[in-house]
GURO-66998 format. One line per 5 residues: number of its first residue (from 0); their letters; for each residue z, y, x of N, C-alpha, C, O. Coordinates in steps of 0.2 Angstrom, whole numbers. Atoms other than C-alpha are relative to their C-alpha. Example, Ala and Ser with C-alpha at 12.3 -4.5 7.8 and 13.67 -1.06 7.14 Angstrom:
<recs>
0> as> 0:-6:4:39:-22:62:0:6:4:3:5:9 ~ -1:-6:-4:36:-5:68:3:5:-4:4:11:-1;
</recs>
This chain:
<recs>
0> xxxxx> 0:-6:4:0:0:0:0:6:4:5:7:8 ~ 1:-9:-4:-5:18:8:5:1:-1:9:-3:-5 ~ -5:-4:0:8:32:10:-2:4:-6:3:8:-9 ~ 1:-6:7:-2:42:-5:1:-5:-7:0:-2:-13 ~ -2:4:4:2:27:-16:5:0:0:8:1:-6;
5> xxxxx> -8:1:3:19:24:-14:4:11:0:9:12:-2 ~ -4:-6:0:23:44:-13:-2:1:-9:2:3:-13 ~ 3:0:10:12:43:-34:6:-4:-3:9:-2:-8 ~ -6:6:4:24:28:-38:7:2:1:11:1:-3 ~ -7:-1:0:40:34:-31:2:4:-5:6:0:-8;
10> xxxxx> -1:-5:3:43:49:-43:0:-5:-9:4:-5:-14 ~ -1:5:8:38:35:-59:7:-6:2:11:-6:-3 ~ -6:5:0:52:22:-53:7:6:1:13:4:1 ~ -8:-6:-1:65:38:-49:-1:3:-8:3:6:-9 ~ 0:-2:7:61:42:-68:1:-6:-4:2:-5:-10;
15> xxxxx> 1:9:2:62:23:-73:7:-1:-1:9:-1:-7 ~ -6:1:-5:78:21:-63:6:6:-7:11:4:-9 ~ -4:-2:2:85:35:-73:-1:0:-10:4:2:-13 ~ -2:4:5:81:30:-90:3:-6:-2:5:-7:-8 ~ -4:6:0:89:15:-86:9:4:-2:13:2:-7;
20> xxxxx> -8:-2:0:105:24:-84:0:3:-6:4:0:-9 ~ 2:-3:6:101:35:-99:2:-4:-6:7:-3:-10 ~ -1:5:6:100:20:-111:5:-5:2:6:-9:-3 ~ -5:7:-3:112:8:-100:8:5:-3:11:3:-8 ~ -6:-2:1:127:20:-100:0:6:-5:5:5:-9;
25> xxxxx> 0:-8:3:124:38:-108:1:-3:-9:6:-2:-12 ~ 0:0:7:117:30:-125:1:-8:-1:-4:-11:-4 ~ -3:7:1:126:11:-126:5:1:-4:7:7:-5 ~ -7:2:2:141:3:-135:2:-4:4:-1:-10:4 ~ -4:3:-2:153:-2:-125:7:-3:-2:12:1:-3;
30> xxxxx> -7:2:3:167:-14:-131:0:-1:6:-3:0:12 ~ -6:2:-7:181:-22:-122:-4:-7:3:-1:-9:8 ~ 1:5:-3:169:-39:-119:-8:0:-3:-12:-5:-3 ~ 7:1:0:152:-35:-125:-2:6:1:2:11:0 ~ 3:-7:0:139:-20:-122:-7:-1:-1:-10:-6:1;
35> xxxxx> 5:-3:5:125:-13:-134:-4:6:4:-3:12:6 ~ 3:-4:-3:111:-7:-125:-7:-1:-2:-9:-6:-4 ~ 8:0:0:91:-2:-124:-1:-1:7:-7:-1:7 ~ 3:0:-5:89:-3:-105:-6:-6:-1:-12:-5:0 ~ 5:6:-2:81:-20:-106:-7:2:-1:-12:1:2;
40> xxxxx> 8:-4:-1:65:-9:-111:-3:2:5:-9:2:6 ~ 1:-6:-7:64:2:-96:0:-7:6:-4:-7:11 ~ 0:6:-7:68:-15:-84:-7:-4:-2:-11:-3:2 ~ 4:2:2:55:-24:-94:-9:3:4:-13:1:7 ~ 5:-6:-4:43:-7:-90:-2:-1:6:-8:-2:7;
45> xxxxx> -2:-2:-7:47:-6:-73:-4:-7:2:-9:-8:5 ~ 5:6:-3:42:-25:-70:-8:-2:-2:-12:-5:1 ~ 8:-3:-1:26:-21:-78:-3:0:3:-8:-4:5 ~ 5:-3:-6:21:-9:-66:4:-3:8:-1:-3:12 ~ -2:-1:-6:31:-13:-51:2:-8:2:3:-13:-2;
50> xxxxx> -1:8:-4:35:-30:-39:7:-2:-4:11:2:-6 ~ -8:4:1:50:-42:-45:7:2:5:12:2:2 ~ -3:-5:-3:59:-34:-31:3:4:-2:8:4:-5 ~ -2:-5:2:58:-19:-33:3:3:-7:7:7:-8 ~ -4:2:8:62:-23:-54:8:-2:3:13:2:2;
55> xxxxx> -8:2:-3:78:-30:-46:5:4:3:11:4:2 ~ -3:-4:-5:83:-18:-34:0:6:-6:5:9:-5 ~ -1:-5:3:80:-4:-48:6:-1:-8:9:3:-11 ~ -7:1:3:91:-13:-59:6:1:0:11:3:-3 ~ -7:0:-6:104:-15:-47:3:6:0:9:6:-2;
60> xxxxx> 0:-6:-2:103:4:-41:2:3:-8:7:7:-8 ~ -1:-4:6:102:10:-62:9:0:0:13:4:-1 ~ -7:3:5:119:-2:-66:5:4:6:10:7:4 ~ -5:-2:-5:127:4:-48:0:9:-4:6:11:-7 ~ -1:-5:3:124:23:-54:1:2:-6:1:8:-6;
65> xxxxx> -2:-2:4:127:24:-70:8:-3:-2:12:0:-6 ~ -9:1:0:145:15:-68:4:6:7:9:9:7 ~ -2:-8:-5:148:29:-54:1:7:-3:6:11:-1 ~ 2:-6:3:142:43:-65:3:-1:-7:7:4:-9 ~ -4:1:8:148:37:-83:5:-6:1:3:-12:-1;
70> xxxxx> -3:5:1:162:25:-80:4:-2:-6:6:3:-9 ~ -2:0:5:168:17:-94:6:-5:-1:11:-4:-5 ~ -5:3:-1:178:2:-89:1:-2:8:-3:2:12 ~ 0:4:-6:182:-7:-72:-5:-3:3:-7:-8:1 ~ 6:2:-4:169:-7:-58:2:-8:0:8:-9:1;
75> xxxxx> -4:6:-2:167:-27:-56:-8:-1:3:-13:0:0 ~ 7:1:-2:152:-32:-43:-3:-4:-4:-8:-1:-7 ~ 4:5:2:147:-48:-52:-5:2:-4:-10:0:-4 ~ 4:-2:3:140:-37:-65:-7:5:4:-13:6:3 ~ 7:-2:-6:129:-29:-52:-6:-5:2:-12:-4:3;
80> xxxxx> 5:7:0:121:-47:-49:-2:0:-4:-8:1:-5 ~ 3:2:9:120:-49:-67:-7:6:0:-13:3:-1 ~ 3:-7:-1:109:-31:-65:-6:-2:2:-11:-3:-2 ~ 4:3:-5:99:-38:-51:-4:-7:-2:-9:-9:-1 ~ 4:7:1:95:-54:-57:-4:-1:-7:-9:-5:-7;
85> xxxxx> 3:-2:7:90:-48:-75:-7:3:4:-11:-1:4 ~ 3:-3:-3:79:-37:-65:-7:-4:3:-13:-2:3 ~ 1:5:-4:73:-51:-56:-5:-4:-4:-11:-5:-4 ~ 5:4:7:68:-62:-71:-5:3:-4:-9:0:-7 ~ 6:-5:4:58:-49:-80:-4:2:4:-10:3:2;
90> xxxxx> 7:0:-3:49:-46:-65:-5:-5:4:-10:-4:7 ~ 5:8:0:43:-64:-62:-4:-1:-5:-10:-2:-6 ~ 7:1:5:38:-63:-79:-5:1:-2:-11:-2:-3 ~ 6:-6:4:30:-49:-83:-3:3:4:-6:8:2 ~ 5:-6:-4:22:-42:-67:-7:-3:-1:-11:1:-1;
95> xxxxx> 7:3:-2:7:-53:-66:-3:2:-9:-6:8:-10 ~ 3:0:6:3:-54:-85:6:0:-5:11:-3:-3 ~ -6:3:7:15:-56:-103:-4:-3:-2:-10:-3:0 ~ 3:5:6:13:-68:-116:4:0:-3:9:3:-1 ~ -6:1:5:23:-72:-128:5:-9:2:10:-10:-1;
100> xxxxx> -4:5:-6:30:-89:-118:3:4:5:9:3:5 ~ -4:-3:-2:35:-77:-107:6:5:1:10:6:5 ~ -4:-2:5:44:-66:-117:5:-3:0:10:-2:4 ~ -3:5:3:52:-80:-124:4:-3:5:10:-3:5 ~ -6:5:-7:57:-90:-108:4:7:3:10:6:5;
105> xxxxx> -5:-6:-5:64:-72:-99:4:1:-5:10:-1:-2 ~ -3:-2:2:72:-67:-113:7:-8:-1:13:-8:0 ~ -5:5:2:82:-84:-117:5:-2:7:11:-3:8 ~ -5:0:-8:87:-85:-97:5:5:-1:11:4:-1 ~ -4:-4:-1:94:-68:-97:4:1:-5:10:3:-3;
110> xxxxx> -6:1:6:103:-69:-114:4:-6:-1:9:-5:-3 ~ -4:4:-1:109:-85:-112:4:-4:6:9:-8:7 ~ -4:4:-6:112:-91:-94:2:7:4:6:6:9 ~ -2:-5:-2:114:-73:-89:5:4:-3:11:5:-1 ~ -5:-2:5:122:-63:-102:7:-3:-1:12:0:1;
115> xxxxx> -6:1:6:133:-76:-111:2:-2:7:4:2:11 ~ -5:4:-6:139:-88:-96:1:6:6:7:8:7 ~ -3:-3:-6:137:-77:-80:5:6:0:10:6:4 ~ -3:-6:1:144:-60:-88:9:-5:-3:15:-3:-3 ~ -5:0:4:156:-69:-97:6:-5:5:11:-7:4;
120> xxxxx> -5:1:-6:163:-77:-80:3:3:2:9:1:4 ~ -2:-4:-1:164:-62:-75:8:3:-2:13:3:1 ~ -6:-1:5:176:-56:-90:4:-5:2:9:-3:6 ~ -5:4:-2:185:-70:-87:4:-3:9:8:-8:11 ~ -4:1:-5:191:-68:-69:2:8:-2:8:10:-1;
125> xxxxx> -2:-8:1:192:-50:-74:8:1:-4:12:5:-4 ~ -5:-3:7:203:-50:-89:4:-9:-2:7:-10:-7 ~ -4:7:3:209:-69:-89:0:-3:-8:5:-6:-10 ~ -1:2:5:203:-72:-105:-4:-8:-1:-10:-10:1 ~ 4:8:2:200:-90:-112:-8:0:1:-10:5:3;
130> xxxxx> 5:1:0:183:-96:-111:-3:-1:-7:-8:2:-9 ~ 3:1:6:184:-103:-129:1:6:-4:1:5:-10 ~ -1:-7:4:188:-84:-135:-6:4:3:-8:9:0 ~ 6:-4:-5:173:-78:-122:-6:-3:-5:-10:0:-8 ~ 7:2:2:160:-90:-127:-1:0:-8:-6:2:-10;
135> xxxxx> 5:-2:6:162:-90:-146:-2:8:-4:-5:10:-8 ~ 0:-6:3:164:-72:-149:-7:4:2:-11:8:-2 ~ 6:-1:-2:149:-70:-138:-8:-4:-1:-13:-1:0 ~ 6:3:3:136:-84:-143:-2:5:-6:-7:8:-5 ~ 2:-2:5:134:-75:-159:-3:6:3:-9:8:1;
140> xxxxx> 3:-8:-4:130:-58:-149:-6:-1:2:-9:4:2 ~ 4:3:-6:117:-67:-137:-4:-3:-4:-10:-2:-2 ~ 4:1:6:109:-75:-154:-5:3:0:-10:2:1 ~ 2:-4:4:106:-60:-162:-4:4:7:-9:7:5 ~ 3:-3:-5:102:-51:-143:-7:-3:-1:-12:0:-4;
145> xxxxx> 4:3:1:90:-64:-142:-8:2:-2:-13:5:1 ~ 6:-1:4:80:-63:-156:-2:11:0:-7:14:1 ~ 1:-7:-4:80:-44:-154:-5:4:5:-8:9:5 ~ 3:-1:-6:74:-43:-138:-7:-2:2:-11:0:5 ~ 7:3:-1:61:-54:-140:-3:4:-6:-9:4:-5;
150> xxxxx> 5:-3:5:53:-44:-157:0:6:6:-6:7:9 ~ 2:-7:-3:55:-29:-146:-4:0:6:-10:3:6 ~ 4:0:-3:48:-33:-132:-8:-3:0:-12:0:3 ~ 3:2:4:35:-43:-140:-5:6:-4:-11:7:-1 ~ 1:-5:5:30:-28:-153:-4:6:11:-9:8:14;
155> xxxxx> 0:-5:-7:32:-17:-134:-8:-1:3:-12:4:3 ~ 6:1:-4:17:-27:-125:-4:1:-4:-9:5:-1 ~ 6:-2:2:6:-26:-139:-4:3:-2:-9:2:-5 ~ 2:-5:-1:4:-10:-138:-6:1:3:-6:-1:9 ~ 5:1:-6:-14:-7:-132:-1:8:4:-5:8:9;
160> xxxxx> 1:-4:-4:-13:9:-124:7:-1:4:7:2:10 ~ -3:2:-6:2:3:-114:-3:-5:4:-2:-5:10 ~ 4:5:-3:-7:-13:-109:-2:4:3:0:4:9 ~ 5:-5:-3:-20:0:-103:2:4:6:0:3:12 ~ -6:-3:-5:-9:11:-94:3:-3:6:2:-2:12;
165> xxxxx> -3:6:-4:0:-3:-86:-5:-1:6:-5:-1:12 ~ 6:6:-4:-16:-12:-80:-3:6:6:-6:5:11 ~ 3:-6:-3:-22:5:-74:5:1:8:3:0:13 ~ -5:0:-5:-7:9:-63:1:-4:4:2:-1:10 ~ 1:5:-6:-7:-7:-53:-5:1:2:-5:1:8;
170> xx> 4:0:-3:-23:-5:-51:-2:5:4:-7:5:6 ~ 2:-9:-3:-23:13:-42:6:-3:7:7:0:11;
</recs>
């Protein structure tokens, strides 16, 4: 990648990056064992246009500043992995191409083996709560995340002028 490439691109993932935090921390609900957000759009975005990597690392960097700048409860790194790895999985999926299989498979890893089990190991070395008070108050949550996340993003890609846009941008 030239230097007039990546100086076009830095300025769209430094705008990416802070929509994350916008919709991660500014405009979320956070309770005491779950949190209600839109970022997964902006991470989804971002692995679009940009390497699984660099989705990764700008997940990481959103969740590290936005718990700096709006903290809400107790920094815990694990959810920083959780960040990173979300990051990770949306952009294995969705840089080369979407579908609706891939959708589907990103979304059930990160709601399910991400979400519910890793975060909620988290909570539970954090807060020493049961596992059977973790897991079932949260399977319901991670259901309904689920299916949500997949009409949204779903509905998101088949956009055709973001298709277009998207496809454009890689190719520049």
């Amino acid at each position: 990648m030239t230097s007039s490439l990546t100086v076009k691109r830095t300025p769209l993932l430094g705008a990416l990056i802070a929509m994350q935090i916008i919709l991660g921390s500014l405009l979320s609900i956070q309770l005491l064992l779950t949190k209600i957000s839109f970022a997964f759009i902006i991470i989804a975005l971002t692995a679009r246009l940009f390497s699984p990597w660099v989705t990764a690392g700008s997940a990481a960097l959103a969740n590290l500043l936005g718990m700096l700048l709006f903290p809400k409860f107790t920094f815990f790194p694990g959810f920083l992995l959780t960040a990173f790895l979300t990051g990770l999985i949306f952009g294995l999926a969705f840089h080369q191409q979407t579908s609706l299989v891939r959708v589907l498979v990103a979304n059930f890893i990160v709601a399910f083996i991400l979400n519910l089990f890793l975060n909620s190991l988290w909570l539970h070395i954090m807060y020493l709560t049961p596992w059977s008070v973790l897991l079932t108050t949260r399977i319901i949550q991670e259901i309904v995340t689920y299916i949500c996340y997949s009409i949204i993003l779903i509905a998101l890609f088949k956009i055709p002028i973001l298709d277009k846009l998207t496809t454009r941008f890689k190719l520049q």
